[in-house]
C-alpha positions as CSV (number, residue, x, y, z in Angstrom):
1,X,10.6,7.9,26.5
2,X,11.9,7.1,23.1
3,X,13.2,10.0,21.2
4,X,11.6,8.9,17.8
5,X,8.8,6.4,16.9
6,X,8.0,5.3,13.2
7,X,4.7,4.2,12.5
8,X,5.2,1.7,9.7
9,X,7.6,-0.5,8.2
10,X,7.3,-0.2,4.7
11,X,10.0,1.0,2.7
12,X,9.4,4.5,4.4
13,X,9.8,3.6,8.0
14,X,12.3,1.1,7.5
15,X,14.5,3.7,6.1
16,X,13.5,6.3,8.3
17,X,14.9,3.3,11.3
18,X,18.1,3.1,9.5
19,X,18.9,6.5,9.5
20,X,17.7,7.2,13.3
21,X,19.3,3.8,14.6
22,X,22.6,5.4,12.3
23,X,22.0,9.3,13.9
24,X,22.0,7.4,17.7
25,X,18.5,7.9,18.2
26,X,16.2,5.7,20.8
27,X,14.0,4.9,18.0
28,X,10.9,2.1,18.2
29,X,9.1,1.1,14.8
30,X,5.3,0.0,15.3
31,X,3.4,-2.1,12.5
32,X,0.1,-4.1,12.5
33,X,2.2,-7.0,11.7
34,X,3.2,-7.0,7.8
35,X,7.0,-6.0,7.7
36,X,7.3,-4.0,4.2
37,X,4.0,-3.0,3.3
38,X,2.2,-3.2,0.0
39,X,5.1,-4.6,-1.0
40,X,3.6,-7.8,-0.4
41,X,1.0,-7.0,-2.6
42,X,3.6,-6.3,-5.5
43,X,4.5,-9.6,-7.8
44,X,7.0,-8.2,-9.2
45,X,10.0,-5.4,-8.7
46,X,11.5,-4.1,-11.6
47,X,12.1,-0.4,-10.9
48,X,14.2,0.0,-8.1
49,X,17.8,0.8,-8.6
50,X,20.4,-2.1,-8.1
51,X,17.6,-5.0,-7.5
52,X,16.5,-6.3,-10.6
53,X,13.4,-8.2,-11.1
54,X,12.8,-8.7,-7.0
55,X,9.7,-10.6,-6.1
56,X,7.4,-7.6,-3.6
57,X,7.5,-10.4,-0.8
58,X,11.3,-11.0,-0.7
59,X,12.2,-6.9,-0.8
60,X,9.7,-7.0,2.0
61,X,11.8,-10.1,3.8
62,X,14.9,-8.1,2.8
63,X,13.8,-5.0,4.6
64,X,12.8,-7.0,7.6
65,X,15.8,-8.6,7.6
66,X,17.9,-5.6,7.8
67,X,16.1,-4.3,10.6
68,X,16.6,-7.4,12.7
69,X,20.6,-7.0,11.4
70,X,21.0,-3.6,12.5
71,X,18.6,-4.2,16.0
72,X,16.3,-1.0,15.5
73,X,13.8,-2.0,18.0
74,X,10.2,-3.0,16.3
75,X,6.5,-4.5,17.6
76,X,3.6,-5.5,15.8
77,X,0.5,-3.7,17.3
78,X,-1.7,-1.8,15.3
79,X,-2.1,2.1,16.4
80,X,-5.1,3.6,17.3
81,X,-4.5,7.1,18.2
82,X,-1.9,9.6,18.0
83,X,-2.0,12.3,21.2
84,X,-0.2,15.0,22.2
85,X,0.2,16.1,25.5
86,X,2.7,19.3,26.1
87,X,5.8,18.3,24.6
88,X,5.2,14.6,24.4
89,X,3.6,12.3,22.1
90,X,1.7,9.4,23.2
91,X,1.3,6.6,20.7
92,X,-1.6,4.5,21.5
93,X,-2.0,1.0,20.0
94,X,-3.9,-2.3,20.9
95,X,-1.4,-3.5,23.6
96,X,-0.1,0.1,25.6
97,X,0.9,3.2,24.7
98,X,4.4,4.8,24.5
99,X,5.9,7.9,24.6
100,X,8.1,9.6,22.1
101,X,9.7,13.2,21.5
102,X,9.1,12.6,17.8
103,X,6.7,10.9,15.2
104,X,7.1,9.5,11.8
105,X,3.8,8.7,10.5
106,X,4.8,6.1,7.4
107,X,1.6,4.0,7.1
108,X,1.3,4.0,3.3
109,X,-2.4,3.6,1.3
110,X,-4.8,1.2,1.6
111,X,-6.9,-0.2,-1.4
112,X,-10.1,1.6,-3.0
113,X,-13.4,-0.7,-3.8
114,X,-16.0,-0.3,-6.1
115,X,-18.9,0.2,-3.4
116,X,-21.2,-1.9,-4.5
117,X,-23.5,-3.2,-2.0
118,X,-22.1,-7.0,-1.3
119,X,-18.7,-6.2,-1.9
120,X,-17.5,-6.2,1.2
121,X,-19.2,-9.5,2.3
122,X,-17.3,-11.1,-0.9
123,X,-13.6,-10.3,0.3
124,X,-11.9,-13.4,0.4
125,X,-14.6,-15.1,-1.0
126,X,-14.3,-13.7,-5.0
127,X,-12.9,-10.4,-4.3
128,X,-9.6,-9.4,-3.7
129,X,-6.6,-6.2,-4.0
130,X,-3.3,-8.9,-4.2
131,X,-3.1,-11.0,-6.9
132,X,0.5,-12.4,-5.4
133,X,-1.5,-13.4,-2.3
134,X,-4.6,-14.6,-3.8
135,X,-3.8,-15.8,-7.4
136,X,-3.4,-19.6,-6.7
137,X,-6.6,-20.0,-5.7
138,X,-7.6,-19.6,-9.3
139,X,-5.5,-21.5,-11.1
140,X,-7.1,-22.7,-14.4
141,X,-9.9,-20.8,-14.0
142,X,-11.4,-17.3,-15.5
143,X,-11.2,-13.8,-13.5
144,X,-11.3,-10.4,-13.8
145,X,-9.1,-7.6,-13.0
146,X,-10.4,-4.1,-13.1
147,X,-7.9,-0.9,-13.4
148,X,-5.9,0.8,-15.6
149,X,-2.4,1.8,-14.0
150,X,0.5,-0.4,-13.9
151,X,-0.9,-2.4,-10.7
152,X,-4.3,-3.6,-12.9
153,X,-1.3,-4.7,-15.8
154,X,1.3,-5.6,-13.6
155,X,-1.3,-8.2,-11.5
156,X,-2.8,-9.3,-15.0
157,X,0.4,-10.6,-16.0
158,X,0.6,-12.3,-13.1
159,X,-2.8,-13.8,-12.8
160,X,-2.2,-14.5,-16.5
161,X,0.3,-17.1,-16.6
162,X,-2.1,-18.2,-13.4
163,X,-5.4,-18.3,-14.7
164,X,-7.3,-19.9,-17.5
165,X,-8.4,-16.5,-19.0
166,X,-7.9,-12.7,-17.2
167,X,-10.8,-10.1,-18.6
168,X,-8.8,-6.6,-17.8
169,X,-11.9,-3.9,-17.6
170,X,-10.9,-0.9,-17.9
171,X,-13.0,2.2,-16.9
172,X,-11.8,4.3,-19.7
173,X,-10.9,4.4,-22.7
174,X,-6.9,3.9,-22.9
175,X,-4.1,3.2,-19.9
176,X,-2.6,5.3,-17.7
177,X,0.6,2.3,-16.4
178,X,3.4,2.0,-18.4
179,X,3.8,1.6,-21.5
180,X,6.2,-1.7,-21.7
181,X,3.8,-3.5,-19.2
182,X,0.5,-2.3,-21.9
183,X,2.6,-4.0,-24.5
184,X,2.8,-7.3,-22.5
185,X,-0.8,-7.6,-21.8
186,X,-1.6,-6.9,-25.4
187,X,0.7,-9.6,-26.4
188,X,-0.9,-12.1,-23.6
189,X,-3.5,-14.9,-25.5
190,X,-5.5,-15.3,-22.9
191,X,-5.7,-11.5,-22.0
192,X,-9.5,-9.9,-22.9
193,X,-9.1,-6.4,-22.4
194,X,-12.7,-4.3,-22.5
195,X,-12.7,-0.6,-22.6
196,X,-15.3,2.0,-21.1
197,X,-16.9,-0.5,-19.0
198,X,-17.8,-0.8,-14.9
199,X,-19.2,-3.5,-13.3
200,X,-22.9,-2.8,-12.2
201,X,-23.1,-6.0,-10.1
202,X,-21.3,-9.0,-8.6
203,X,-23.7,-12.3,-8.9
204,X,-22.9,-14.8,-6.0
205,X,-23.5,-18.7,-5.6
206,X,-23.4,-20.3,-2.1
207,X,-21.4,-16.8,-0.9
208,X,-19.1,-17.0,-3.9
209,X,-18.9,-15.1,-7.0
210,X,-19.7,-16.8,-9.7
211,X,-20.3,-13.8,-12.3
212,X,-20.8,-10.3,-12.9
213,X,-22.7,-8.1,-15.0
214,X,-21.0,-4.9,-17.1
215,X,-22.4,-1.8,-17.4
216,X,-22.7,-2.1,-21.0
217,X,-25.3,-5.6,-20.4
218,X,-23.0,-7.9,-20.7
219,X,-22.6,-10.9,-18.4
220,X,-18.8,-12.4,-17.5
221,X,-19.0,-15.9,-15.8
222,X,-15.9,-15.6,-13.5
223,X,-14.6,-17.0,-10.3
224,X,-12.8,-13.9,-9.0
225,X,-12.4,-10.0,-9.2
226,X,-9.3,-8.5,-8.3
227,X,-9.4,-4.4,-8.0
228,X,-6.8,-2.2,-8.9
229,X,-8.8,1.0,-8.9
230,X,-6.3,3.3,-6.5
231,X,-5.3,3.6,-3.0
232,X,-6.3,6.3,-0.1
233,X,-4.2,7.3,2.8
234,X,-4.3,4.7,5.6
235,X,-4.8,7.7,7.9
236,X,-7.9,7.4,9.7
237,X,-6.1,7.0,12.9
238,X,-5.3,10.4,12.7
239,X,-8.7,12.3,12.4
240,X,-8.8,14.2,15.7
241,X,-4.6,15.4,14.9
242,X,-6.5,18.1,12.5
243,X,-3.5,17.4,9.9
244,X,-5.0,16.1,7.4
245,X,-6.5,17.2,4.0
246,X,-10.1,16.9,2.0
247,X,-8.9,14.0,0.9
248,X,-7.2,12.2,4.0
249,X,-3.5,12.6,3.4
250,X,-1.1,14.4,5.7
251,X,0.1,17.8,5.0
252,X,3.7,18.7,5.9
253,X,6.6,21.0,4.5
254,X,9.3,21.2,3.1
255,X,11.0,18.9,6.0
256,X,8.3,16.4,6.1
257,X,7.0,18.0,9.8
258,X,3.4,18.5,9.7
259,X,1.9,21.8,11.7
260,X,2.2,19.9,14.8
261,X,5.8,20.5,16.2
262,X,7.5,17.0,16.2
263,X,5.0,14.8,13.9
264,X,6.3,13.9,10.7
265,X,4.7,12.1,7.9
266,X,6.6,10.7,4.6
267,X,5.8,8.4,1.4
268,X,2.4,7.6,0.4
269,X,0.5,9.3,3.4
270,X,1.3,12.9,1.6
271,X,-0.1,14.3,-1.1
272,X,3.1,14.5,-3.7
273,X,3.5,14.4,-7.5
274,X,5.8,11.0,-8.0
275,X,4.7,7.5,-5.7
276,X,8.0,4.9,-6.1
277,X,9.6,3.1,-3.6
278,X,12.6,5.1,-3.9
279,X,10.6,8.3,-3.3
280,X,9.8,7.2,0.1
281,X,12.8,6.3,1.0
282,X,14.1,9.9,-0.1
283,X,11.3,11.6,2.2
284,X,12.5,8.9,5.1
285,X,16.5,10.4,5.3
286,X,15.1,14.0,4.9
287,X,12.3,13.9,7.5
288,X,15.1,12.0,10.1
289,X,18.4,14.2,8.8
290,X,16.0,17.4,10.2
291,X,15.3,15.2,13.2
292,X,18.7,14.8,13.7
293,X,20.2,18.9,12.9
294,X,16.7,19.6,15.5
295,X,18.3,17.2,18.3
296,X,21.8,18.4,18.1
């Protein structure tokens, strides 16, 4: 039986494995397979204290990297189901189950769509939530990007100095990102930014997109869509724990520990006024320094 297992191994869970591995805990980290989590869907770094202008990809190799340095124990299988059974916790995935004393639940968001009815049969083909992963495939040609935090500008920017034109639609009337990364698009030439507009309909040719129609009537002849609309709690593993809220995300207290004894949950997965890196990290050592004081 391991005394702690970390579900996730984005910034959250890797930190949460340095501080276990560093308090001499029998710790195991599980992911679906993508060391460092959205991360990987981030061009560009420029927020986080001491690493300046970091690609999302090599933070995400650098995380890995340190986990393999320090031997904290790690598998990629995706979980299913989180059980408990008297004092244990069984952690079921895709390839076995294993027990633990304690749970960290750090599996971060997952994208938002639009909902409209072919989306999901134009993933991949026109549609897509990661500029870094996606962007090359529309070199020289025209796209869309639809949001209005810093992901939408940060991704345009990207898919800018990519793309032959980048239409930004935004849903309302002004941005909610920051300010310095508004300023860049503004500046951008081949930047089209429309206000107050939704798209009403994606128009394929043979299963691509090859256009969509606005709210407002108007018709945008592009080869791609990328959606930066916000992110829900990748939590749906957890429905039959009964710790979630209306809107999916974990509750927990002041020490991270949610109202079952022994399952924690940190970073994006709880509802909590500032989203950053480094705030995950900070929930990771306080969730695992009350593991810790608990143990001794």
């Amino acid at each position: 039986m391991y005394d702690l297992i970390i579900v996730g191994m984005g910034i959250g869970g890797v930190t949460a494995g340095i501080y276990a591995k560093r308090g001499n805990l029998n710790v195991l980290i599980l992911d679906k397979g993508m060391p460092g989590g959205m991360l990987n869907n981030i061009e560009k770094v420029s927020n986080y204290p001491g690493l300046i202008n970091i690609k999302g990809g090599e933070f995400a190799n650098l995380l890995f990297d340190q986990v393999k340095d320090l031997e904290i124990p790690y598998k990629f299988e995706t979980v299913s189901e989180i059980r408990v059974e008297n004092d244990k916790k069984i952690v079921v995935t895709d390839k076995g189950e294993y027990e633990a004393q304690k749970v960290i639940i750090a599996t971060g968001t997952k994208p938002k769509y639009l909902g409209l009815d072919n989306e999901k049969d134009l993933l991949g083909r026109g549609i897509s939530t990661c500029a870094t992963c996606d962007g090359a495939f529309y070199k020289d040609k025209d796209v869309a990007v639809v949001g209005s935090g810093s992901s939408a500008l940060q991704e345009s920017l990207y898919l800018a100095n990519v793309c032959h034109k980048v239409y930004l639609l935004n849903r309302k009337d002004k941005f909610k990102g920051e300010k310095i990364l508004e300023k860049k698009v503004k500046e951008k030439d081949n930047m089209e930014i429309i206000y107050n507009v939704n798209i009403k309909e994606y128009h394929e040719n043979d299963g691509k997109i090859e256009s969509i129609t606005l709210d407002n009537e108007k018709t945008l002849e592009v080869s791609g869509v990328f959606i930066y609309i916000g992110y829900k709690p990748n939590t749906d593993y957890l429905q039959s724990l009964n710790i979630l809220d209306e809107q999916g995300y974990v509750k927990v207290d002041e020490h991270f520990m949610t109202e079952i004894d022994g399952i924690y949950a940190i970073g994006d997965v709880i509802k909590k006024d500032i989203y950053q890196l480094v705030t995950a990290a900070s929930d990771a050592i306080n969730a695992v320094s009350n593991i810790i004081k608990i143990n001794n």
